[in-house]
VEXTI-565262 format. One record per residue (C-alpha): x, z, y; residue in one letter; residue number from 1. Coordinates in steps of 0.05 Angstrom, whole numbers. Example, Ala and Ser with C-alpha at 12.3 -4.5 7.8 and 13.67 -1.06 7.14 Angstrom:
PT        u        w        v   aa     i
PT      246      156      -90    A     1
PT      273      143      -21    S     2
***
This chain:
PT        u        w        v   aa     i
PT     1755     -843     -123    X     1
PT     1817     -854      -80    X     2
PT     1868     -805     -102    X     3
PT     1906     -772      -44    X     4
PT     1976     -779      -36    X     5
PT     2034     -713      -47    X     6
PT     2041     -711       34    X     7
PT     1962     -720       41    X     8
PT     1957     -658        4    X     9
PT     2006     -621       30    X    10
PT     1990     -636       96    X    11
PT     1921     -610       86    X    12
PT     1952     -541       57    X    13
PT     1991     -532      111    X    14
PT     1932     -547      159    X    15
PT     1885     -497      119    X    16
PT     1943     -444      119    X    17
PT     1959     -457      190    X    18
PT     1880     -436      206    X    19
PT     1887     -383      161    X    20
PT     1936     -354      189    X    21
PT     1909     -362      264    X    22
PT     1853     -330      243    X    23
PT     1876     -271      209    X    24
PT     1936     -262      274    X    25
PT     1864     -258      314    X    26
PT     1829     -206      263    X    27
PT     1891     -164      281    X    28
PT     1888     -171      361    X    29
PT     1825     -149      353    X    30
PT     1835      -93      304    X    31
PT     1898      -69      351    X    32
PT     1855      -71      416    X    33
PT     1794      -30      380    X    34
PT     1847       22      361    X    35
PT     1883       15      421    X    36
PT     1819       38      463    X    37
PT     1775       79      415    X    38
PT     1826      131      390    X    39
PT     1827      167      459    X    40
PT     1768      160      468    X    41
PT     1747      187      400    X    42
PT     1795      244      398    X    43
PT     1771      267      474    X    44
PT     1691      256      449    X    45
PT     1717      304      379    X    46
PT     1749      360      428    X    47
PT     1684      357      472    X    48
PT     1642      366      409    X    49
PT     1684      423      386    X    50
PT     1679      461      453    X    51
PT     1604      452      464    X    52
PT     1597      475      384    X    53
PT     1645      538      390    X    54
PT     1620      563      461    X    55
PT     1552      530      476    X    56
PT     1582      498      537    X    57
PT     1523      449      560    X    58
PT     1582      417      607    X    59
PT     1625      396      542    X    60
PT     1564      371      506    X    61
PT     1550      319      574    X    62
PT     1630      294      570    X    63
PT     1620      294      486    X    64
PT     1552      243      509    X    65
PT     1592      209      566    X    66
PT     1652      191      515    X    67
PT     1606      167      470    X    68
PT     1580      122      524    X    69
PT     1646       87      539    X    70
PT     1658       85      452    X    71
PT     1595       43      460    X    72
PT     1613        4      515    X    73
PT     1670      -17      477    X    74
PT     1635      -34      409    X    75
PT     1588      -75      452    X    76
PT     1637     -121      472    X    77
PT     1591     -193      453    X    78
PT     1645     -237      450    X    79
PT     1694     -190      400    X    80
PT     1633     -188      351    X    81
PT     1619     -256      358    X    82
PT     1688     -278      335    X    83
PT     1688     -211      270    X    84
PT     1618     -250      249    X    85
PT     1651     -318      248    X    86
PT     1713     -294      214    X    87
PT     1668     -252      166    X    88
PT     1623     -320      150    X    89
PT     1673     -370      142    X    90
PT     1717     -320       94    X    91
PT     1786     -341      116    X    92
PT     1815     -275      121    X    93
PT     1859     -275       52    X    94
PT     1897     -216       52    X    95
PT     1858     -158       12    X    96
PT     1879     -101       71    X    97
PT     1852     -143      126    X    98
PT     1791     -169       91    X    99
PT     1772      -95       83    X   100
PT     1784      -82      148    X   101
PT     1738     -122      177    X   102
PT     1692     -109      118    X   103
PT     1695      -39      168    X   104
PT     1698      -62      237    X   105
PT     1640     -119      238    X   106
PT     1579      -59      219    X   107
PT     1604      -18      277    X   108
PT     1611      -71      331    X   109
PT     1536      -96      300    X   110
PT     1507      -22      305    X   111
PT     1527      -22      381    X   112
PT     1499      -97      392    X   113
PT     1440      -70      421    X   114
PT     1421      -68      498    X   115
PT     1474      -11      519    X   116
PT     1429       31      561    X   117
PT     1398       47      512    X   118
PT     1455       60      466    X   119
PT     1466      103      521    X   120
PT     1406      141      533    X   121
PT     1397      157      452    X   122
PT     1478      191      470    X   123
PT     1447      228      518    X   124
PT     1385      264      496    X   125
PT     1423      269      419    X   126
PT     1472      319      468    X   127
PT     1420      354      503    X   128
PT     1385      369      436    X   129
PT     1457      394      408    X   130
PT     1443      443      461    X   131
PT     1379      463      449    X   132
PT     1385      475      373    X   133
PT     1459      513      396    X   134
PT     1422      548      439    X   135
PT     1359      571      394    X   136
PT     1355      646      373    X   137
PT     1286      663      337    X   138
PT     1256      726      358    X   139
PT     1232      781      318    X   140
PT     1198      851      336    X   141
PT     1221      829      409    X   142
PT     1300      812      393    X   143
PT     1336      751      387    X   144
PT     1360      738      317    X   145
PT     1417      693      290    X   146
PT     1413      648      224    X   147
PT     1456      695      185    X   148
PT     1404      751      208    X   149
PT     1346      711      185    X   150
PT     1377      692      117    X   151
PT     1386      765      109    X   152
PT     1322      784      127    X   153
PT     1289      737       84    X   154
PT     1330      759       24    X   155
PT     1329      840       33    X   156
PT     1251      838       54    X   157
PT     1189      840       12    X   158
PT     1141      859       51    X   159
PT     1098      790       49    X   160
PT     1074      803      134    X   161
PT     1143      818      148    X   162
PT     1173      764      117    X   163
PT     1121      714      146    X   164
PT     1142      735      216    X   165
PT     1217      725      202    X   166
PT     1197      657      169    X   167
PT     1154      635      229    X   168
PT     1200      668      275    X   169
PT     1251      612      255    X   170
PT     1198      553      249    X   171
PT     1190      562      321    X   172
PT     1247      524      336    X   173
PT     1214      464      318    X   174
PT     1156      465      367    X   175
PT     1216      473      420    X   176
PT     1252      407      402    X   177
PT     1198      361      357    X   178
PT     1184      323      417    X   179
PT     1247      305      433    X   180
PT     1270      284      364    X   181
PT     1213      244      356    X   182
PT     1237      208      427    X   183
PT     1304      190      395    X   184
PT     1270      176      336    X   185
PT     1234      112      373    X   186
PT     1297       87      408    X   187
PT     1338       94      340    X   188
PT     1292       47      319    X   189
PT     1284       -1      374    X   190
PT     1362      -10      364    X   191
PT     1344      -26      294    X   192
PT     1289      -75      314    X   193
PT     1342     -106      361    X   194
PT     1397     -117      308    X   195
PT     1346     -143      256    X   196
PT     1325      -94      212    X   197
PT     1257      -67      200    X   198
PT     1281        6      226    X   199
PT     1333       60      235    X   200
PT     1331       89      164    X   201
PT     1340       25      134    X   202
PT     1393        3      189    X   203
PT     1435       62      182    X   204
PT     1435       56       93    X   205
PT     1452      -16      106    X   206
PT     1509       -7      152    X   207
PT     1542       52      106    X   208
PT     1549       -9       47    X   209
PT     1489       29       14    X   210
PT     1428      -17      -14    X   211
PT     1370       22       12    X   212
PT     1327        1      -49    X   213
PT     1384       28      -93    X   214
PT     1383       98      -65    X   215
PT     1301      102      -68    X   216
PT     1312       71     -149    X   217
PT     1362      124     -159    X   218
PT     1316      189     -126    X   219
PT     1265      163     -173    X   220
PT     1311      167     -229    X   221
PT     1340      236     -204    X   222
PT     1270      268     -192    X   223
PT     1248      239     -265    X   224
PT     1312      278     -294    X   225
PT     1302      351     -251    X   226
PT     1223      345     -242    X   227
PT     1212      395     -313    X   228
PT     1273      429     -318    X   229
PT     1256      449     -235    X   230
PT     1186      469     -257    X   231
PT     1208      517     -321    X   232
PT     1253      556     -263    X   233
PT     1197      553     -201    X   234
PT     1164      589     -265    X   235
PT     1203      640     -273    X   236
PT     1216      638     -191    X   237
PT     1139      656     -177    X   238
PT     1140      708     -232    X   239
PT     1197      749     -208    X   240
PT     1184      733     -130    X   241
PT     1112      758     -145    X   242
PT     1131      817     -178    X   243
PT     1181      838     -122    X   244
PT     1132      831      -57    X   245
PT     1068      853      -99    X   246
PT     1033      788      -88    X   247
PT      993      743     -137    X   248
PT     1036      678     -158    X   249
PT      971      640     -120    X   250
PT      998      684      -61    X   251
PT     1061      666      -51    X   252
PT     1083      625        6    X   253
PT     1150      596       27    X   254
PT     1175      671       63    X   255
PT     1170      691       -4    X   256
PT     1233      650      -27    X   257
PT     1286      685        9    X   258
PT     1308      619       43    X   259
PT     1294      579      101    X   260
PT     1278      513       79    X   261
PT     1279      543        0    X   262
PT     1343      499       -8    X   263
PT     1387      552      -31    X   264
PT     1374      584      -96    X   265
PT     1345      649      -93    X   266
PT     1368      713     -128    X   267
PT     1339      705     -192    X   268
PT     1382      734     -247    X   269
PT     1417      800     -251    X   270
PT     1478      793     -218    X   271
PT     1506      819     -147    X   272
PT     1555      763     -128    X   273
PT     1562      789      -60    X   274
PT     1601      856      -83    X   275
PT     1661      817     -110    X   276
PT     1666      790      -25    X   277
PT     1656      854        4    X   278
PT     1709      876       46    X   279
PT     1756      811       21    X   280
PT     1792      759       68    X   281
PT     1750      700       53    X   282
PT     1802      664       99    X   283
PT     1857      686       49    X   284
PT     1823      670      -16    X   285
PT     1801      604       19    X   286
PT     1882      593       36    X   287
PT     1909      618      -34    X   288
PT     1858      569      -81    X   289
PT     1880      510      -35    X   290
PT     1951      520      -52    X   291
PT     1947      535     -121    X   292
PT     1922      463     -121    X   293
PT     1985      448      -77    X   294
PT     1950      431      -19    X   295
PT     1966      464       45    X   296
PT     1896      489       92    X   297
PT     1945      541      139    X   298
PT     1941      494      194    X   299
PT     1876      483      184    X   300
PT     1865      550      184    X   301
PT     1893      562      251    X   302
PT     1858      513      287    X   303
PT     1796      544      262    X   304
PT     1739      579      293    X   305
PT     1703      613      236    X   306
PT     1670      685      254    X   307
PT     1593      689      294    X   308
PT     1583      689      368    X   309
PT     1532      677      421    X   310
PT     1514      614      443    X   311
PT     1557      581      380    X   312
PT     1536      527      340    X   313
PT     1513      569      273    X   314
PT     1519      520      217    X   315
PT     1586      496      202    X   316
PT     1622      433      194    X   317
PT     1691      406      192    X   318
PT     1718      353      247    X   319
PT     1778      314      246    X   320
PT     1804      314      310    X   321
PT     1850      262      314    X   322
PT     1857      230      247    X   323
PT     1928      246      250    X   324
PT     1918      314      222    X   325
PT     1883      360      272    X   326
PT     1834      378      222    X   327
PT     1786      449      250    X   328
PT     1736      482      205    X   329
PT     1674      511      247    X   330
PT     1635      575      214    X   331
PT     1601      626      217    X   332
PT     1620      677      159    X   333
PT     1612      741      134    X   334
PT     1637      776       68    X   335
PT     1585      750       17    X   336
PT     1590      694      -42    X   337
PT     1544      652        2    X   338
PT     1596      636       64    X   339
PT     1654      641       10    X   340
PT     1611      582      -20    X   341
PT     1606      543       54    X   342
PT     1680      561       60    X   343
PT     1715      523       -6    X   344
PT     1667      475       21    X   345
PT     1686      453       89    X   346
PT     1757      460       67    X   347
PT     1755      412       17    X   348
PT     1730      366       68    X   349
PT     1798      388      104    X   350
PT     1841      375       58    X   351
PT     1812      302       40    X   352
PT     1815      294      116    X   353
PT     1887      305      113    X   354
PT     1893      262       50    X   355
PT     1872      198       87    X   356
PT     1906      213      161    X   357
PT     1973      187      120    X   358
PT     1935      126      110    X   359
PT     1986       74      154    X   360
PT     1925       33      177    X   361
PT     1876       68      216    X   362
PT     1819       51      200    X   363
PT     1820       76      134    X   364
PT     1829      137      160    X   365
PT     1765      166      136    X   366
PT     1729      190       66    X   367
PT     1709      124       27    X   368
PT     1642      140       47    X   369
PT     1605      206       73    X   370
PT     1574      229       12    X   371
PT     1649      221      -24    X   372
PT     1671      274       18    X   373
PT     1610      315       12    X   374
PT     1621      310      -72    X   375
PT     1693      334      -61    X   376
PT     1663      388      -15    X   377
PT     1614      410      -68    X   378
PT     1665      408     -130    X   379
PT     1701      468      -95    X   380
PT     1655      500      -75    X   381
PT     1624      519     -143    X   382
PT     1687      559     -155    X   383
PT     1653      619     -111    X   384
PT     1605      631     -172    X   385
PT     1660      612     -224    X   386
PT     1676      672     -268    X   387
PT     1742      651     -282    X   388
PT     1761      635     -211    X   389
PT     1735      699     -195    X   390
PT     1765      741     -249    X   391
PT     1841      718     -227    X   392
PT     1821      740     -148    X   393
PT     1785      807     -166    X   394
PT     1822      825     -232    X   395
PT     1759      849     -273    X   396
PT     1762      853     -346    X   397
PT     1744      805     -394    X   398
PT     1684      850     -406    X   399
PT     1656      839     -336    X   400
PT     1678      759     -339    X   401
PT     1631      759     -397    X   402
PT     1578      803     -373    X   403
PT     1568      759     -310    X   404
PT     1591      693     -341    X   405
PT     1515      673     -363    X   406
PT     1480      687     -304    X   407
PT     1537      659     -261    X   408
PT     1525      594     -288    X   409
PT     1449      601     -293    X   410
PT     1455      616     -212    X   411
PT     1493      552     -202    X   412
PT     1449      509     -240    X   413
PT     1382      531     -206    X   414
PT     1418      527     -143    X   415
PT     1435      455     -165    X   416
PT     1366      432     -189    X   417
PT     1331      473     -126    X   418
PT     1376      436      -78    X   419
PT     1357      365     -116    X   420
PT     1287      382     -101    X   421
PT     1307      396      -32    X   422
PT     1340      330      -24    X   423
PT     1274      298      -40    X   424
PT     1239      328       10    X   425
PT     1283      306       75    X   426
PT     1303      240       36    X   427
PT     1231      220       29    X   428
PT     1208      248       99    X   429
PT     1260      212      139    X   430
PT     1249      148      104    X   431
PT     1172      165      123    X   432
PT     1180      184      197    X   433
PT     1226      120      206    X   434
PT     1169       73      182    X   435
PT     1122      108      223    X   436
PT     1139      156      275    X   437
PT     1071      163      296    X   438
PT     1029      186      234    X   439
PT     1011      254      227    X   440
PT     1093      274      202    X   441
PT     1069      354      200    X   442
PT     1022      332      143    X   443
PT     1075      294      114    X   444
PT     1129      349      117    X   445
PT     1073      384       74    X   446
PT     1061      343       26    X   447
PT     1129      326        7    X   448
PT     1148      402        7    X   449
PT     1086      421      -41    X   450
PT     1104      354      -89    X   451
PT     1171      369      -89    X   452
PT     1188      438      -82    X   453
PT     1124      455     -117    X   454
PT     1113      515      -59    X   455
PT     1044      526      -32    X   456
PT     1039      518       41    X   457
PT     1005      556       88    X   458
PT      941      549      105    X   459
PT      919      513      163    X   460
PT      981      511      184    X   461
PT      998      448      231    X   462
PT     1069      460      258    X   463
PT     1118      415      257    X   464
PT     1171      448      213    X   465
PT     1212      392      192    X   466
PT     1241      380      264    X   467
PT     1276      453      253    X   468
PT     1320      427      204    X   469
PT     1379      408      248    X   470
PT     1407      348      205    X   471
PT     1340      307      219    X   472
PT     1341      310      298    X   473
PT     1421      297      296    X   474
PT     1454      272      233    X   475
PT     1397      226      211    X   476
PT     1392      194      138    X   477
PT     1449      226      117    X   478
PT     1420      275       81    X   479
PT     1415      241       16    X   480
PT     1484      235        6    X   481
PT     1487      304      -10    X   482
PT     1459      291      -72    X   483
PT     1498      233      -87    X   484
PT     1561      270      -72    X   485
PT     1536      322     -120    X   486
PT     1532      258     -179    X   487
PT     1608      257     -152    X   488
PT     1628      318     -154    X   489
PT     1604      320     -233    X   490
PT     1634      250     -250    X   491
PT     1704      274     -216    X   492
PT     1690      351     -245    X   493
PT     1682      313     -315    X   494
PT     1754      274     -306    X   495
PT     1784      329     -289    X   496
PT     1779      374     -349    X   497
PT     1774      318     -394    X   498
PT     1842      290     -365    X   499
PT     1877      339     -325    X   500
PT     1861      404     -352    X   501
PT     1841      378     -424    X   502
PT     1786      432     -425    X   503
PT     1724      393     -433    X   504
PT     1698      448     -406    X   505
PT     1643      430     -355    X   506
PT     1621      509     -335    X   507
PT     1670      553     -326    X   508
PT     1735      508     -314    X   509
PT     1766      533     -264    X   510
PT     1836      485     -255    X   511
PT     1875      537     -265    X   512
PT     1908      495     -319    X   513
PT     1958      437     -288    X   514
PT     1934      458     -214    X   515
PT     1979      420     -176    X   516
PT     1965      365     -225    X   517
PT     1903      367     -200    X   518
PT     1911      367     -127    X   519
PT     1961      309     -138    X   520
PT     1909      261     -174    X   521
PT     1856      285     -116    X   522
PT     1907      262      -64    X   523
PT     1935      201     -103    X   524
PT     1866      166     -126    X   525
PT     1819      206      -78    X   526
PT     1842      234       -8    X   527
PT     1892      184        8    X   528
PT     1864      118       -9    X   529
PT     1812      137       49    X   530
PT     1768       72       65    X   531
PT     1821       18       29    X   532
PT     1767        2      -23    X   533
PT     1697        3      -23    X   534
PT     1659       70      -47    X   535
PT     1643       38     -115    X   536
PT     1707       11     -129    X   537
PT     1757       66     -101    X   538
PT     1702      116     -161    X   539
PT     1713       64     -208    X   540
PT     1797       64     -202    X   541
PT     1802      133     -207    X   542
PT     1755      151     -258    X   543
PT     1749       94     -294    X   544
PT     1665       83     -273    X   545
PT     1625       66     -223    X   546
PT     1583      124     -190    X   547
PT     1536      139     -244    X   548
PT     1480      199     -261    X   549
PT     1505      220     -327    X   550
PT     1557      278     -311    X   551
PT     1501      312     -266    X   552
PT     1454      311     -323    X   553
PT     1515      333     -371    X   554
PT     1533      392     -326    X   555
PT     1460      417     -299    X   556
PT     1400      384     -335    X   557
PT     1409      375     -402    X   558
***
């Protein structure tokens, strides 16, 4: 073999780093011009969605679909996706920051590769269905009825006809919109069929840097590890539910479980949580456990709309407006443990939101992925049946702490292993209804919801229930990373008083030791590394492992 001269070599170096170079100066044109023309349009499409949400405005929900019309326009653009999949095949992009970047941009320029108008169209009817499921009150003994009044209803009733009529009362909403989720169900996946995968639910996995095979593997494992430990408690669940509305356990229905969908825990043990919220600020105690932790929600607080009213959106979700900190909180609360629960929730989405909007680069600017922020979400929120926690906001004696403290935690682990069983359900369904949108999905819903749940289903009923749940018509196959982000929240719950706190105490900890300790590690190795490294690997660097099972099982199964 000839061996090449110094200058031969060098030459060749240079040439190499000269294309390197050219390509990585054209990876940043085009990162600059999607900024440059998707931040306004994002932030207008965000303020849109908040006005339609807070005041049922059907005129904000069409500019909300029209913005996301011109976002897709954008992310259409052929010839910018042609050149991120040639710079993502031939791997010349070097530096770590920009590789990741486009690691980001190339799945959501290939999600909006599909024919536009119909990008467009599935923008459109999603918006018109915000509306109707915004809209929807369910009517009982001739009155309209909100969620919060159904949920109450449900849990203060045991008369088994009454509760059936509140139950069915609220099922009705599906028969109003099934037809139109199914609709969007079919053109989700002909975009999938268009971008080359088999359909939507597998598309959308795929495109979050999830392995869809992975997720299924890891239900398996998680309904393995909950399936007996669920069916001791549905146990003692039919006994006491029986008992209270003077049924037979064969009688008992899903009315009978004081929830809608039976994925909140029911009241099973001895203990009023709801008098300790009575008449308090939930806004306040919200406020005051953010800062113990040194992080600041007052701004979040103000830009807020948080109390019931008609025609508003009654389920509740944080938005970041702007991703430069114009983070709003949307509720719907009253004085009980369950929206003190929802609101430690939705403001530790907040304040990861304003971890990552320092991020320099903007398109880290979000939560590593969805269900990261969702396990952050759920670590705080536990605190609302946390003795502890509870004991320094109410000032109770240490008799009381220790009266409540078993059946606090006993409530917060059925509410864990109920809402794994839950996650099943719309996991499995969606998966279902996006490999075949035509079977017979009201039998499937059933099924799944007798397997799972282990509740008995009414019978003869053929209603298509599932399509009243609103994450399935509008936030599809996301739902199972609620229950990875409640793996998260045990793993990060874990480091925390094994590092932090030095507790090892995986009940009742309630970082009251080294809080703003705490709240800096969150912000340092959590919130404001945003999307810089890949789910896996930004779990790994700050706890030391990848996203594992274990901590759950530690904390609520074993």
């Amino acid at each position: 073999m000839k061996k090449m001269s110094y200058w031969t070599v060098m030459f060749a170096v240079l040439a190499f780093t000269g294309c390197q170079n050219r390509q990585e100066m054209k990876l940043k044109e085009i990162i600059q011009h999607t900024e440059e023309q998707a931040r306004p349009l994002m932030k207008e499409a965000n303020l849109a969605y908040w006005q339609g949400a807070v005041n049922g405005d059907a005129e904000a929900f069409e500019r909300y679909a029209n913005l996301n019309m011109q976002l897709t326009e954008l992310l259409s653009d052929q010839e910018t996706f042609a050149t991120l999949k040639q710079l993502k095949e031939n791997g010349g992009i070097k530096d770590a920051s920009l590789a990741r970047q486009l690691e980001i941009l190339y799945p959501m320029y290939l999600e909006n590769q599909a024919d536009t108008s119909l990008l467009n169209l599935i923008s459109q009817k999603e918006a018109a269905l915000e509306l109707k499921y915004a809209e929807y009150r369910a009517q009982y003994h001739g009155r309209a009825i909100n969620d919060n009044e159904v949920e109450q209803l449900l849990s203060d009733l045991t008369d088994s006809r009454e509760l059936e009529a509140v139950w069915t009362a609220h099922k009705a909403l599906g028969r109003v919109v099934a037809d139109d989720v199914l609709e969007v169900v079919r053109l989700r996946n002909q975009v999938a069929r268009q971008l080359g995968f088999d359909n939507y639910h597998t598309m959308s996995l795929t495109l979050s840097g999830q392995d869809p095979a992975e997720i299924s593997a890891l239900f398996d494992e998680l309904d393995d590890m909950t399936r007996d430990g669920f069916k001791a408690l549905k146990d003692e669940m039919d006994a006491a539910f029986a008992k209270r509305c003077h049924v037979r356990v064969d009688e008992l229905r899903p009315w009978h479980f004081q929830d809608r969908f039976f994925q909140e825990a029911p009241v099973l043990y001895p203990i009023d949580l709801d008098k300790y919220y009575r008449g308090q600020s939930l806004e306040q105690l919200t406020t005051d456990f953010y800062a113990s932790l040194g992080l600041d929600v007052k701004a979040i607080m103000s830009n807020s709309d948080l109390y019931p009213k008609d025609n508003k959106n009654q389920h509740a979700f944080c938005t970041d407006i702007d991703s430069e900190g114009d983070v709003r909180i949307l509720c719907n609360i009253t004085d009980n443990e369950q929206w003190m629960n929802t609101m430690l929730h939705e403001f530790g989405h907040g304040v990861y939101a304003l971890g990552h909007d320092q991020q320099p680069d903007y398109l880290f600017r979000e939560a590593a992925h969805t269900f990261t922020t969702e396990g952050i979400a759920m670590m705080f929120e536990k605190m609302s049946r946390n003795p502890e926690w509870m004991q320094k906001r109410f000032g109770f004696s240490d008799e009381e702490k220790l009266a409540i403290a078993e059946n606090c935690f006993k409530s917060l682990r059925l509410q864990q292993l109920v809402f794994s069983r839950w996650t099943q359900v719309v996991y499995r369904f969606e998966k279902a209804m996006y490999a075949d949108p035509d079977q017979d999905l009201n039998a499937v819903w059933k099924e799944l919801v007798e397997k799972y749940q282990l509740l008995s289903y009414p019978e003869g009923r053929n209603e298509p229930d599932w399509a009243a749940k609103i994450h399935i018509a509008l936030y599809p196959c996301y739902y199972h990373n609620y229950q990875l982000g409640a793996l998260f929240a045990s793993q990060v719950h874990h480091y925390i008083t094994a590092n932090i706190t030095g507790r090892n105490d995986m009940k009742f900890d309630d970082y009251s030791v080294n809080p703003t300790a705490i709240g800096q590690w969150l912000q340092d190795n959590i919130f404001r590394p945003g999307r810089q490294y890949p789910w896996n690997e930004m779990i790994e660097r700050a706890t030391g492992e990848k996203l594992t099972a274990k901590y759950y099982k530690m904390q609520f199964v074993d």
